[in-house]
Structures are given as C-alpha cells and as structure tokens.
C-alpha positions as CSV (number, residue, x, y, z in Angstrom):
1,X,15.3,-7.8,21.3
2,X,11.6,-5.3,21.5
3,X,10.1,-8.5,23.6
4,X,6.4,-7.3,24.4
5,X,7.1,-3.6,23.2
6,X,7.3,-4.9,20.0
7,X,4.5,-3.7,17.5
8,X,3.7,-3.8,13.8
9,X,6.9,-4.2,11.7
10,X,6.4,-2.8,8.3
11,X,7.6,-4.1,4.8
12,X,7.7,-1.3,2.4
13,X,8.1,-2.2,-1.1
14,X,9.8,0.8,-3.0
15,X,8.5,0.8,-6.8
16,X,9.2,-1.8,-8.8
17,X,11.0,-2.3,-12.2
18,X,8.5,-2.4,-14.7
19,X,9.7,-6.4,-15.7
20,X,8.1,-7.3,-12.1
21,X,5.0,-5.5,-12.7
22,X,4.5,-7.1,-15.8
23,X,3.4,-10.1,-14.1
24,X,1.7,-9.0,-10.7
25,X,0.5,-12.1,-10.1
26,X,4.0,-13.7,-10.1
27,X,5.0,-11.2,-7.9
28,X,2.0,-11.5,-5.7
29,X,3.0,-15.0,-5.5
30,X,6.6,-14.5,-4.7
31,X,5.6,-12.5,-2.0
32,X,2.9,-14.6,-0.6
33,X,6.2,-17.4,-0.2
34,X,8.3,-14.4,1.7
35,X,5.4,-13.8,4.4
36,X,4.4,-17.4,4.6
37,X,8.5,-17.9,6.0
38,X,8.1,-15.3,8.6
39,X,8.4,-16.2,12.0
40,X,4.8,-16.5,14.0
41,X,5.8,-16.2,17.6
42,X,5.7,-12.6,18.0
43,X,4.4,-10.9,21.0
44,X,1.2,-10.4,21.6
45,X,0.2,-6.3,19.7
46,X,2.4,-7.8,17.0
47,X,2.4,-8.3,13.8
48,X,3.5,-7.7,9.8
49,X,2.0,-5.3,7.7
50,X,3.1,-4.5,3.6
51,X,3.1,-1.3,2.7
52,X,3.2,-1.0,-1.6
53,X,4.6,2.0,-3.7
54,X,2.7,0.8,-7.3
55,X,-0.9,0.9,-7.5
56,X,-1.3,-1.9,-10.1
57,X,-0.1,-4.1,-7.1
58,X,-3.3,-3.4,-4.6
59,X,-5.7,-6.2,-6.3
60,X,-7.9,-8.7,-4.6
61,X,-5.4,-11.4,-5.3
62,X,-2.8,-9.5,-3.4
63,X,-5.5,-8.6,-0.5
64,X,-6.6,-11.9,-0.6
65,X,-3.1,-13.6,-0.2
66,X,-2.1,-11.1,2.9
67,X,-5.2,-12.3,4.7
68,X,-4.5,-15.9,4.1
69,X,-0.9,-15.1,5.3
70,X,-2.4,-13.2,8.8
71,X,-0.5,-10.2,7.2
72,X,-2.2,-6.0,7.2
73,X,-2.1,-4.1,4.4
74,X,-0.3,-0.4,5.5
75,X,-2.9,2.4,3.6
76,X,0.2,3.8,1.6
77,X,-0.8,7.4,1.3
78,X,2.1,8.5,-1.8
79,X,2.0,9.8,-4.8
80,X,2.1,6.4,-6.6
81,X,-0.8,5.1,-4.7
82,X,-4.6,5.4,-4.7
83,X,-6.6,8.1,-2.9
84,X,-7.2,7.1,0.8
85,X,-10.6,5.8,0.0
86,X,-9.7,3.4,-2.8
87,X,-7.1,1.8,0.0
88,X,-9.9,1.8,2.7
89,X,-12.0,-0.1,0.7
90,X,-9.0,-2.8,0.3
91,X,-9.4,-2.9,3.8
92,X,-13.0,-4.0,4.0
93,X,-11.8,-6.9,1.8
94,X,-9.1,-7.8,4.3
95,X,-11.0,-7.5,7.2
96,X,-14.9,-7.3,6.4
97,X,-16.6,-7.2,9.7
98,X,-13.9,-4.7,10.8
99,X,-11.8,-7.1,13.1
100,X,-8.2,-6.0,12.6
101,X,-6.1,-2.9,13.1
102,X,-5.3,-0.1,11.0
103,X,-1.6,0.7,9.8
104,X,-1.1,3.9,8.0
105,X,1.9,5.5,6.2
106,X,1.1,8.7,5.4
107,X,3.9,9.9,3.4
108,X,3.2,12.4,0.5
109,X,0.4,15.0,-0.1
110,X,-1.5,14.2,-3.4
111,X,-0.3,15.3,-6.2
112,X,3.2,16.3,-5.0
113,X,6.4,14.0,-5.4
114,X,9.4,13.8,-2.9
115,X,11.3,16.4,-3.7
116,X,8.9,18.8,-4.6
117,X,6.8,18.5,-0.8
118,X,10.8,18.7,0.3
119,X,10.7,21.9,-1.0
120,X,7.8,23.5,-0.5
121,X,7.7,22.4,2.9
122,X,11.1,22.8,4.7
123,X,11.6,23.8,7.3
124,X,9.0,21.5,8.1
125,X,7.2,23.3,11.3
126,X,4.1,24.5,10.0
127,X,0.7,22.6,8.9
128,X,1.4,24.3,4.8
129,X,-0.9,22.1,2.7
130,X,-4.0,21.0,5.1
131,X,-5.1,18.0,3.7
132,X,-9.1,17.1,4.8
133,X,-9.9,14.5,2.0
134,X,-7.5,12.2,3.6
135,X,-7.6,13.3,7.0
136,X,-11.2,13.2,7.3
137,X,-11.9,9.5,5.8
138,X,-8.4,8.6,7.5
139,X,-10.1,10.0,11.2
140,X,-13.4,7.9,10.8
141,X,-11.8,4.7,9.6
142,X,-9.4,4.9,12.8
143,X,-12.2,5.9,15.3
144,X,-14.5,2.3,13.9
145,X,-11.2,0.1,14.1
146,X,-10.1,1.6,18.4
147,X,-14.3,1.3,18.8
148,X,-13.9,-2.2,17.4
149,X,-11.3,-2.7,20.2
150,X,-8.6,-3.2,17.9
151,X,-4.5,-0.7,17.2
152,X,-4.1,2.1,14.9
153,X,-0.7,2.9,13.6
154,X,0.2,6.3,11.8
155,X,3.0,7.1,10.5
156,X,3.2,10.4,9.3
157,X,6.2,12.3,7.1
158,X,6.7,15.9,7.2
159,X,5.9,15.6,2.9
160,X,2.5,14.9,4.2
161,X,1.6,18.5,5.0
162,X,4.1,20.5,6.0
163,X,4.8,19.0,9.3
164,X,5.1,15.0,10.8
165,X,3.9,16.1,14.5
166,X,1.8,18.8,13.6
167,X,0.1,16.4,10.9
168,X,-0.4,13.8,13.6
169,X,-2.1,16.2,16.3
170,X,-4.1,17.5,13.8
171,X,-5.4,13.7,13.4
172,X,-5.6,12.8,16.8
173,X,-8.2,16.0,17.4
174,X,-10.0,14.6,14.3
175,X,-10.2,11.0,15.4
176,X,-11.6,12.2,18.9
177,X,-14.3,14.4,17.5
178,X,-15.1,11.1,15.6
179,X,-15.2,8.8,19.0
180,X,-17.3,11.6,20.9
C-alpha cells in the first residue's frame, strides 16, 4: 500500500526465553528460513532490517546469514545490547567496503532500563542525559555511509536522552559537522 514511499521495514526481536538462547545457532537458523520467505519485490530505497534485544545473538553466524539473505542489521542501542561500537563493528562484517545503509534504533541510554529512563525523563522535552559516546561514533558512521552514497535511518525514543526530536537534532548537527 507505501508503493515507492516505502522504506526499511524493521523486525524487532523482543528478548528471548532463555530455552531459545540456549541454542543460538538453531535460532539463527530459524530465522535465516523466516527472511529467506520474505517477498523480494519491494520498491526501490527498500528493504528489511533485524533489529535484536539479546546480545548473545549478534555473532558472525548471525551477521553472516543476514548478508546472505540481502537483510541490515538495525544497531540496537538498549540496555540488553552492546555499546554502539561493538554493533558498528558488526557492520563492517556485513558490509566491509562500506556499501549499504545504516538503520539505527536508538532506544535506551546505557545503563538505564525502560522504566527507569520513563522516569527520569518524563515529560520528555528536554535533552536530560546527553549521551556523546554514542552520538559521536553514531555521527561518523552515518556521515561515511550518506558519503558512500548510500540511507541512514534513526530511530530515536525519548528513553534515549530525554527527548526523541531533540535527540535527533542534536544528531543531525553532529553528522553535519562530520560531512563538512
């Protein structure tokens, strides 16, 4: 129904039960047979991208199997995840002369679970918790992959830092400074 406005759709994967972790590669497997079924005519700009909630997931089996499949890995930025840099580098892996686009959920400041960011940052319009180590690597890797002629997609959440549109300006000032 999107037709040619229709651009990166995202499969999150909330945690897992711990049985299904127990065998990654199982899971990895099953779903390497999910995105192989997906439909390939999509419009041009589109595309699929996996976003994970358990770190033990984020392997180069799973890397591997979402480049065979023509799939992105979304940089997960939660509590349950890896720093920012640990998930760049999974993106060298998937793309390692820099050739494909970057998808970004940026969801929870480290160190701080759902609830908690709730908290401390309702009513969500104000910047609370700056957060530079991820912004900063976050800002370069975007500027290289729109140099490289190629989409970047943020999502931000107001659990990020205090504020989803303020959080995203703050970004898009950072990402120019690294194109000038």
């Amino acid at each position: 129904g999107l037709g040619d406005r229709l651009g990166t759709l995202l499969f999150q994967f909330s945690p897992l039960p711990a049985a299904m972790l127990a065998d990654a590669p199982a899971w990895i497997a099953r779903l390497r047979t999910f995105l192989d079924a997906l439909p390939r005519a999509l419009p041009e700009g589109a595309g699929y991208a996996v976003e994970l909630r358990d770190a033990s997931l984020l392997t180069p089996r799973l890397v591997d199997g979402l480049r065979d499949a023509g799939v992105e890995y979304c940089v997960g930025l939660h509590d349950r995840m890896p720093p920012v840099e640990r998930q760049l580098r999974a993106l060298a892996r998937l793309h390692p002369r820099g050739e494909g686009p970057l998808v970004v959920r940026w969801t929870l400041h480290a160190g701080l679970g759902y609830e908690a960011a709730k908290h401390r940052y309702a009513p969500f319009r104000e910047i609370v918790d700056p957060d530079p180590a991820t912004r900063g690597p976050l800002a370069a890797r975007a500027a290289a992959t729109l140099l490289a002629g190629h989409a970047v997609t943020v999502i931000a959440n107001n659990k990020a830092e205090g504020s989803a549109p303020l959080t995203l300006q703050a970004l898009a000032r950072e990402i120019a400074e690294q194109l000038r």
